[in-house]
Backbone bond lengths (Angstrom), bond angles and torsions (degrees), N, CA, C in turn:
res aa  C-N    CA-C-N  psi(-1)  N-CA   C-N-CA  omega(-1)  CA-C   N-CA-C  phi
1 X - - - 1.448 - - 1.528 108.18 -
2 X 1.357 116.45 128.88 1.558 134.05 -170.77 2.092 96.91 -80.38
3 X 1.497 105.35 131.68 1.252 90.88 173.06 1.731 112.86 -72.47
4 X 1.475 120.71 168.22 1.176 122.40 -161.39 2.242 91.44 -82.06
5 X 1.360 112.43 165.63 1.852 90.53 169.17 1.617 110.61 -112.02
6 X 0.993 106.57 159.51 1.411 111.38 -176.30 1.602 115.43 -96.12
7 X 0.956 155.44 147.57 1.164 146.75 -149.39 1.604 99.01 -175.33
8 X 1.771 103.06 154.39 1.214 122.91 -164.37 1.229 107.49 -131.48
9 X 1.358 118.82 117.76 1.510 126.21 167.20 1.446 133.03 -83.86
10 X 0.968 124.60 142.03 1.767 133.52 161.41 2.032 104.70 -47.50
11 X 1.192 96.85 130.09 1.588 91.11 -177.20 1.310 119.24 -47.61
12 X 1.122 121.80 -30.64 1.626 120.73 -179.36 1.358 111.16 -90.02
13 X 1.283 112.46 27.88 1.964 108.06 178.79 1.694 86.75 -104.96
14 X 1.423 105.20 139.34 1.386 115.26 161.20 1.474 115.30 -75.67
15 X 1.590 108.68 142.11 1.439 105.12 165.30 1.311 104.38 -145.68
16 X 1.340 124.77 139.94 1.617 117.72 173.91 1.433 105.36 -115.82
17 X 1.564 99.05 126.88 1.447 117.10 165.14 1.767 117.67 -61.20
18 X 1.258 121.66 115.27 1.339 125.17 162.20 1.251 129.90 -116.61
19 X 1.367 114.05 132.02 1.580 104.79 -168.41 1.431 107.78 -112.01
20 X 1.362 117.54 150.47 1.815 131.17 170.30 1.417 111.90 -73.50
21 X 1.222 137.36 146.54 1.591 132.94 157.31 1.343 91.26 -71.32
22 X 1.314 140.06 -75.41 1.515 125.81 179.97 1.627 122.51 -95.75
23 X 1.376 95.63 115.04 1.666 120.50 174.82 0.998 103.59 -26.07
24 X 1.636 122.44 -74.23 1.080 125.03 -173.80 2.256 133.40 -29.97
25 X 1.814 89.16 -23.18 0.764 86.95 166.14 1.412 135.74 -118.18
26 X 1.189 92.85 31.91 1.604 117.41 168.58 1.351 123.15 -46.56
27 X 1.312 119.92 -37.59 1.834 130.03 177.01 1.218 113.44 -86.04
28 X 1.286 131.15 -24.84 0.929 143.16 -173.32 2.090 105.52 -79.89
29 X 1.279 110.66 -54.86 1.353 131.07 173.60 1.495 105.75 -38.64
30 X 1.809 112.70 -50.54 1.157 118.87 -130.08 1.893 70.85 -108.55
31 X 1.509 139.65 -21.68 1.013 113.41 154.18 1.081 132.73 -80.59
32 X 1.168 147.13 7.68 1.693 156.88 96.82 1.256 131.22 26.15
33 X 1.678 88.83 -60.80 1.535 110.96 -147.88 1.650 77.51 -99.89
34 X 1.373 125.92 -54.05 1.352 143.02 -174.84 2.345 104.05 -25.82
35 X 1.677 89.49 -42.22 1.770 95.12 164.18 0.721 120.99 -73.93
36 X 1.685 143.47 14.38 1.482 140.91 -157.78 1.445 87.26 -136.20
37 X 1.893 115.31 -171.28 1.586 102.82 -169.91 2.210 65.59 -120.35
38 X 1.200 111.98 66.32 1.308 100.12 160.54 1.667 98.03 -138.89
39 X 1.631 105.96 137.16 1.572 117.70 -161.54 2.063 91.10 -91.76
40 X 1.671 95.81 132.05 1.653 103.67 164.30 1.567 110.73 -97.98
41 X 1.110 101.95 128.67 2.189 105.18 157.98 1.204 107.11 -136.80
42 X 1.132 100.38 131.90 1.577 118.68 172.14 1.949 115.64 -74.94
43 X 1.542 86.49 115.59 1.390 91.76 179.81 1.468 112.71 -117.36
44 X 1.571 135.18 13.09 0.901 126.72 170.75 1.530 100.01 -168.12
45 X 1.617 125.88 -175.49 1.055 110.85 156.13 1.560 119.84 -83.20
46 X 1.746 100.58 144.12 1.471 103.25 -170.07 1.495 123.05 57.74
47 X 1.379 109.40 30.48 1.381 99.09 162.01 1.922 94.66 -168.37
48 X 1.677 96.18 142.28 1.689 109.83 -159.79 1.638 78.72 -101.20
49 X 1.107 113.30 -179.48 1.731 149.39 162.72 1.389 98.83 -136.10
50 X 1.649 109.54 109.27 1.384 123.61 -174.60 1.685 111.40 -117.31
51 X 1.020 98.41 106.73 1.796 110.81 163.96 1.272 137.86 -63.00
52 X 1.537 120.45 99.98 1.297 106.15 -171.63 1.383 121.23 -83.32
53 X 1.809 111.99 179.78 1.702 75.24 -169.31 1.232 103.24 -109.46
54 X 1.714 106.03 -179.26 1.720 131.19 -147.15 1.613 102.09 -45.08
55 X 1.016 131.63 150.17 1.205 160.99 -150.98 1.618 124.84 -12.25
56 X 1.394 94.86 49.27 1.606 130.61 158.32 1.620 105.12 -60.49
57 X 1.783 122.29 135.80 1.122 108.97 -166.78 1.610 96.55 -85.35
58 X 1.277 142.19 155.50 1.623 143.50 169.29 1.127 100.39 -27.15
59 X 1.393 130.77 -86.88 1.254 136.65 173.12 1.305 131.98 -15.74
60 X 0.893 114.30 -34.40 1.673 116.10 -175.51 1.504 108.40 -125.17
61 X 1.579 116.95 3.84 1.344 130.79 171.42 2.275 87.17 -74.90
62 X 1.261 90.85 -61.31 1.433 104.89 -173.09 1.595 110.37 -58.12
63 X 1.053 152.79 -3.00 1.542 169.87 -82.11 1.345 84.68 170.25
64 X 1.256 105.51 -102.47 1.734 108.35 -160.00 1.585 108.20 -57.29
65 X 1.544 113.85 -44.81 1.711 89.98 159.72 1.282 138.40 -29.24
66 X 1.096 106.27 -67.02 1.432 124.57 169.24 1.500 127.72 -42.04
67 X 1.742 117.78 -25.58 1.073 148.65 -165.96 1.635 96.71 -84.69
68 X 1.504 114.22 -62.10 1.497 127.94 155.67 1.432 131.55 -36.13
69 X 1.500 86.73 -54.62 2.010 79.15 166.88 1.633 132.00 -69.53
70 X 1.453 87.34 -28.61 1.480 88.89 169.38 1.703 129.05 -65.79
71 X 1.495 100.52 -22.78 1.434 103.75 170.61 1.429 102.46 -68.60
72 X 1.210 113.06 -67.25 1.616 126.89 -158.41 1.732 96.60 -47.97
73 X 1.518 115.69 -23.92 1.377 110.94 -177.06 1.619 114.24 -85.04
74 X 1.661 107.30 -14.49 1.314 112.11 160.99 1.881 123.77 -77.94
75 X 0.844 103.74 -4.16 1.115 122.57 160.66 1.648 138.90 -93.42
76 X 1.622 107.39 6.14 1.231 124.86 -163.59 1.506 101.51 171.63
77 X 1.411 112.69 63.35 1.414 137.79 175.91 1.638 118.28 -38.96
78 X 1.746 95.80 -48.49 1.583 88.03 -173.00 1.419 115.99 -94.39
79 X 1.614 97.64 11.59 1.897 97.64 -175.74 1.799 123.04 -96.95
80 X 0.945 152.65 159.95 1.912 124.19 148.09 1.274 102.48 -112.08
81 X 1.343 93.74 173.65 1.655 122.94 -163.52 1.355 91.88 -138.54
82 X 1.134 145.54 116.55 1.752 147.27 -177.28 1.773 107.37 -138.39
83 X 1.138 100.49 125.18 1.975 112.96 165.78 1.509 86.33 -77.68
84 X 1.470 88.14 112.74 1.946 117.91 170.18 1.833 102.92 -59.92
85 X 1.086 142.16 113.65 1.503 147.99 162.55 0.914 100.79 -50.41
């Protein structure tokens, strides 16, 4: 297993924090997202800092995220995946 990378943004780059109910499936999430053009880093346990991509408006960065987790949560019924407010 590849560690996840951590990465540093310019203050005006959006990133939304999302967290796992189980950690464990934190790598798994973040290879998920890894098929999408939205970037995962692990910033804690059970929870990524996800990058949407370049000049996506906030809003609909946060939308189609959200759109994603819900799959990935069909795929792992008894777990959630939630963009932290």
């Amino acid at each position: 297993m590849f560690p996840l990378p951590h990465f540093t943004n310019p203050p005006e780059t959006l990133t939304l924090d999302v967290w796992v109910s189980d950690p464990a499936l934190t790598p798994d999430l973040a290879g998920f997202l890894d098929a999408t053009a939205y970037v995962p880093a692990r910033v804690g346990r059970g929870t990524l800092s996800v990058r949407p991509p370049s000049g996506l408006d906030d809003d609909l960065a946060r939308v189609e995220l959200d759109i994603y987790l819900r799959l990935w949560r069909r795929r792992h019924p008894s777990e959630t995946a939630e963009i932290v407010p």
